[in-house]
C-alpha positions as CSV (number, residue, x, y, z in Angstrom):
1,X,0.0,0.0,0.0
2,X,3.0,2.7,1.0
3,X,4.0,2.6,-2.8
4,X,0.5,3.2,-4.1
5,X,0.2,6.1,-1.5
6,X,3.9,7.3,-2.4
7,X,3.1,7.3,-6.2
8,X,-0.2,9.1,-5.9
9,X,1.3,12.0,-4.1
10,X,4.3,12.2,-5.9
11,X,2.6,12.5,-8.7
12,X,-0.6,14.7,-7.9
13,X,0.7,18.0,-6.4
14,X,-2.6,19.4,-5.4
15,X,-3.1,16.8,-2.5
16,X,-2.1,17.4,0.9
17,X,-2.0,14.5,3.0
18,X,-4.0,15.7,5.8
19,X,-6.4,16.6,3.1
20,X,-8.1,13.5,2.9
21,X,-9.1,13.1,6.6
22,X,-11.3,15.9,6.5
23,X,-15.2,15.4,6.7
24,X,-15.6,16.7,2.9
25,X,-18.4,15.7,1.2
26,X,-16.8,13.8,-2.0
27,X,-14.6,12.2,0.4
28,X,-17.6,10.8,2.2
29,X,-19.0,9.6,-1.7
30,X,-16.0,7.8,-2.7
31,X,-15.8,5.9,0.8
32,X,-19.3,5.1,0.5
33,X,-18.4,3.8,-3.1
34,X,-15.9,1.7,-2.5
35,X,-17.7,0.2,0.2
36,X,-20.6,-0.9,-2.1
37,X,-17.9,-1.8,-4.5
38,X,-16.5,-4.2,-1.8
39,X,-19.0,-5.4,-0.1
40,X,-20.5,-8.8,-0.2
41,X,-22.3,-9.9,-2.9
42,X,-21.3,-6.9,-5.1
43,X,-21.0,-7.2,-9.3
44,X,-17.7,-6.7,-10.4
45,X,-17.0,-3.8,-12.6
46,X,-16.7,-0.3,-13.0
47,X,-18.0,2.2,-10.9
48,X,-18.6,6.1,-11.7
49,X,-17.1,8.8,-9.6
50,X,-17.3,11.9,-11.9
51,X,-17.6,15.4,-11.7
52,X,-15.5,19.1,-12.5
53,X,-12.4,19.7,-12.5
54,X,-11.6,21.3,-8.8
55,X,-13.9,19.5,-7.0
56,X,-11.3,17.3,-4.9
57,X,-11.6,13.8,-6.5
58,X,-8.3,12.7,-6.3
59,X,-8.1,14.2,-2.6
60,X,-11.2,11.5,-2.5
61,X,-9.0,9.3,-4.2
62,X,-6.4,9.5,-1.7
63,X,-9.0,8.5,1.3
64,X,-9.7,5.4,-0.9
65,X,-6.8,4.4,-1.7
66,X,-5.4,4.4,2.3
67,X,-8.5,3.2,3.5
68,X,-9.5,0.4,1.0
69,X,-5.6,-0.6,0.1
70,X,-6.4,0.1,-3.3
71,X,-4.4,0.3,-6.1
72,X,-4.3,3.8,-7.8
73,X,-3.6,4.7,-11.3
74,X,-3.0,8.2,-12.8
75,X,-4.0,8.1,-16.8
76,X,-1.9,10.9,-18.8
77,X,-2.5,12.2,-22.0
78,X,-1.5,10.0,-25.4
79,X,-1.6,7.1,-22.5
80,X,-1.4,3.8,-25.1
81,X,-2.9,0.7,-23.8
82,X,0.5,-0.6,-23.7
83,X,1.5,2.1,-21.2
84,X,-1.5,1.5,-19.0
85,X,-0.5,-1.7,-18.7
86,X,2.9,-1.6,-17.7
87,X,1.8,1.1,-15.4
88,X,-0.8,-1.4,-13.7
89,X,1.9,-3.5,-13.5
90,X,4.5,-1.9,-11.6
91,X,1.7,-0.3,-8.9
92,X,1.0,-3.7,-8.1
93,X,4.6,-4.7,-8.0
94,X,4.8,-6.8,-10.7
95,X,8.0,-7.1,-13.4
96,X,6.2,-7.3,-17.0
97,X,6.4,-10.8,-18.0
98,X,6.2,-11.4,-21.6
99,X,6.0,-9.3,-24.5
100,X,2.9,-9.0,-26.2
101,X,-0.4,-6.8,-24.5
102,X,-2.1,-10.1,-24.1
103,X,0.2,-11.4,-22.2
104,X,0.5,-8.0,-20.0
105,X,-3.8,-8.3,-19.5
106,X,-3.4,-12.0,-18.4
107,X,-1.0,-10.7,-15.6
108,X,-2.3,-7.9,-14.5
109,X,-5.8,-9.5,-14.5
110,X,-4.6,-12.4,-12.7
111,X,-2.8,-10.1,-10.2
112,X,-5.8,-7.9,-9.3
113,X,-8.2,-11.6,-9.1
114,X,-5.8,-13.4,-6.4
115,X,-5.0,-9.8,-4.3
116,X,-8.7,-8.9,-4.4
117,X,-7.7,-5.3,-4.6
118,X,-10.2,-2.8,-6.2
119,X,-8.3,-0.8,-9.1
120,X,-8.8,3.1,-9.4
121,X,-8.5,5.0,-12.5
122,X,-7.5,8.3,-12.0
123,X,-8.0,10.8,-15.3
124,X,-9.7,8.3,-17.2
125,X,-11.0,10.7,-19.6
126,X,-7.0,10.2,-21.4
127,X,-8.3,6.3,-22.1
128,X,-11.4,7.4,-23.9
129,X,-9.7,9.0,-26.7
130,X,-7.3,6.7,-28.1
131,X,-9.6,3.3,-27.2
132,X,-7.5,2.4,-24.4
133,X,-10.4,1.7,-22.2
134,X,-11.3,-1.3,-24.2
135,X,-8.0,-2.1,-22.9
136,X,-8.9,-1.8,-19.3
137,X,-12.2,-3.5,-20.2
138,X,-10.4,-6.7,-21.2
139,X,-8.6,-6.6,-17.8
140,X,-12.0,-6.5,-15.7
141,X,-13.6,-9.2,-17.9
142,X,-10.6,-11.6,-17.1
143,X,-10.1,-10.0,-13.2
144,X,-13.9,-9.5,-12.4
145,X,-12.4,-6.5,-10.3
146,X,-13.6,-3.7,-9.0
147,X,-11.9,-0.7,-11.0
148,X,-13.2,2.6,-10.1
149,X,-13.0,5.2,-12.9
150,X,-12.8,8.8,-12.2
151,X,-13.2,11.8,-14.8
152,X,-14.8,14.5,-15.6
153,X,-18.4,15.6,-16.1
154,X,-18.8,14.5,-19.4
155,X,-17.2,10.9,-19.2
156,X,-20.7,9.0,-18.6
157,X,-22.0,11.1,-21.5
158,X,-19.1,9.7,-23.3
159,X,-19.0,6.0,-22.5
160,X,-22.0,5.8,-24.0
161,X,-20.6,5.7,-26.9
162,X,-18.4,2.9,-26.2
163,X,-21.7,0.4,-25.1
164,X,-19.2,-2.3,-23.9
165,X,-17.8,-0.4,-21.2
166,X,-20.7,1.3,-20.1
167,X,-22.7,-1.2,-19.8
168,X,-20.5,-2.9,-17.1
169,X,-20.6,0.4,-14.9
170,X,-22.7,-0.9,-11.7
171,X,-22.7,2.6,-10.1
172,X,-23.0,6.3,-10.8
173,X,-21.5,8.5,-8.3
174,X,-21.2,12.4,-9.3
175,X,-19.1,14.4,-7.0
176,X,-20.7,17.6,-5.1
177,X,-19.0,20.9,-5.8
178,X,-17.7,22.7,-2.6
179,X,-20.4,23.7,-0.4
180,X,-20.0,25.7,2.9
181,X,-19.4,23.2,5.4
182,X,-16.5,21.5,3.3
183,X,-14.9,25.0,3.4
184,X,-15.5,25.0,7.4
185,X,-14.4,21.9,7.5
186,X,-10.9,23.4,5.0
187,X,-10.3,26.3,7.0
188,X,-9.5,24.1,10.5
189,X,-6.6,22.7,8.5
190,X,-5.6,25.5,5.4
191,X,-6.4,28.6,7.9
192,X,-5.3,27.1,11.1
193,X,-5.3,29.4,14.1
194,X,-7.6,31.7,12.5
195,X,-11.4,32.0,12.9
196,X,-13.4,33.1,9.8
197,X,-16.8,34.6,10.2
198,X,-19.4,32.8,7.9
199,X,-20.3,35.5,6.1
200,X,-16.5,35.8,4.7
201,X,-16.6,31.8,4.1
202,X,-20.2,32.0,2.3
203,X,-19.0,35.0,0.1
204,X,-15.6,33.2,-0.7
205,X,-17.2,29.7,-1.8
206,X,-19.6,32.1,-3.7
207,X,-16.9,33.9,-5.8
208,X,-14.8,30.7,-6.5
209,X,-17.5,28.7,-7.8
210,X,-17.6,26.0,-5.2
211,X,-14.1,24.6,-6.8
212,X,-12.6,23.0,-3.8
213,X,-8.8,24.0,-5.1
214,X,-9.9,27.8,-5.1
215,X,-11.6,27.5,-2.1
216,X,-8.6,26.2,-0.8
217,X,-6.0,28.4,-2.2
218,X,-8.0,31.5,-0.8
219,X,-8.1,29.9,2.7
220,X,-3.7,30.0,2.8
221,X,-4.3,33.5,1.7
222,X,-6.9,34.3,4.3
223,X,-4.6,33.1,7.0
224,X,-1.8,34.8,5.8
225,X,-3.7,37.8,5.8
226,X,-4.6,37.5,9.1
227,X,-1.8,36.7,10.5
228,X,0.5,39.2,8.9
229,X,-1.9,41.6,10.4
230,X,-1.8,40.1,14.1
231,X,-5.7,39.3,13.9
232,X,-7.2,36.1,14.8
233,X,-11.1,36.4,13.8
234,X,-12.1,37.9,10.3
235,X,-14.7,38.5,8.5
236,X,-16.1,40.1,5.1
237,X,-16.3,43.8,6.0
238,X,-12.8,43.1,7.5
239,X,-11.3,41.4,4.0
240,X,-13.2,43.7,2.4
241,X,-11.6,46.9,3.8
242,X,-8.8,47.0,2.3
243,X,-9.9,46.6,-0.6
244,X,-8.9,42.7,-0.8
245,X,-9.9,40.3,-3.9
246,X,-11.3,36.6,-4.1
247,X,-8.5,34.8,-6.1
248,X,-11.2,33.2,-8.6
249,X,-9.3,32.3,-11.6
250,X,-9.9,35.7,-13.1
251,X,-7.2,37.0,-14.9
252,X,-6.8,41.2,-13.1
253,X,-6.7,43.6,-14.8
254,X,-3.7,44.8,-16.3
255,X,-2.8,48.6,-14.7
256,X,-2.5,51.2,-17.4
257,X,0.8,53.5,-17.6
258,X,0.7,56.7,-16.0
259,X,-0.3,59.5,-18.6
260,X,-1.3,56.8,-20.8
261,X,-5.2,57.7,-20.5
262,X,-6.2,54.3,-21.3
263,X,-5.3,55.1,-25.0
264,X,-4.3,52.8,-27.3
């Protein structure tokens, strides 16, 4: 499990390890989804955890993959099904044996059928647009596994088009965007020592969208904020004083030269 865990934060920058012990709401989905996956008497096959980008599904991920020992697996564009495979491979510690990809399905298969371990699929959208999912498709049919796959909104839309796969998916899970309470539930760990007022935490989930990776970048800053200013309790009227911005993605405003009239 440690070299699952190592590989999915080394690779995934975003995810602080504390992260994934807080009460946020698509943490709570994906543990509830992997323990319908798991439980007894459960299909094998693929389950459905999708939503937008920002909303903390790998930080869900995370939670699964410590809690469930399961084996993660981060797509990448131009992934080929060879690739996946040999990826597969080496997070389950196994040494490709053979050379062809059928011979590379029959071990991974065969790896995830006498471990037991669920699989997750992290990006998955990559494997949609070169066919690789058939690939992965071959490996459940031989494994009867449990392979989560997570993407973006549009994946179910999109493996409908690919009937074979999509019919094999025994759960739909969409992921929540951030609401209120997963930013109070942030701000105990990204704005430690500082207390911030609802109405500053309600305003702030408001600007950013409900994206969880907004919501938490703007929490560091809040603290910082406070902090550098020797307070311990803010609020709006206080943040907005100064005359201080949401960071929402926006692109500011670029400031014109002096003289410069706003001429061209």
């Amino acid at each position: 499990m440690a070299d699952n865990v190592t590989h999915l934060n080394k690779n995934v920058s975003d995810v602080e390890p504390e992260e994934k012990t807080l009460p946020l709401t698509n943490v709570g989905i994906a543990l509830t989804m992997m323990e319908r996956a798991l439980e007894k008497g459960s299909s094998p096959g693929f389950y459905l955890f999708y939503g937008h980008s920002g909303w903390g599904k790998t930080v869900a991920a995370t939670a699964c993959v410590l809690d469930f020992n399961a084996v993660y697996l981060c797509a990448t564009p131009g992934m080929s099904a060879r690739s996946l495979l040999v990826e597969l491979l080496d997070q389950m510690g196994e040494k490709p044996r053979g050379k062809s990809n059928h011979d590379y399905i029959k071990q991974a298969s065969k790896a995830l059928l006498l471990t037991g371990r669920a699989l997750i699929v992290d990006e998955a959208d990559f494997l949609l647009k070169r066919g690789v999912i058939e690939t992965l498709r071959a490996v459940l049919d031989r494994s009867q596994a449990r392979i989560i796959l997570i993407g973006e909104e549009e994946i179910e839309r999109q493996l409908q088009g690919r009937e074979r796969v999509h019919n094999r998916i025994q759960g739909f899970y969409p992921a929540q965007p951030c609401s209120t309470a997963d930013a109070r539930a942030m701000a105990q760990h990204y704005a430690a020592g500082v207390e911030i007022a609802p109405d500053l935490l309600e305003e702030m989930v408001r600007q950013t969208g409900s994206i969880t990776r907004r919501v938490r970048t703007n929490l560091v800053e809040m603290r910082r904020e406070a902090l550098s200013n020797g307070v311990e309790i803010i609020d709006l009227a206080w943040w907005r004083a100064s005359g201080r911005k949401f960071s929402t993605g926006a692109r500011p405003a670029r400031p014109l030269k002096p003289g410069s009239g706003g001429a061209i």
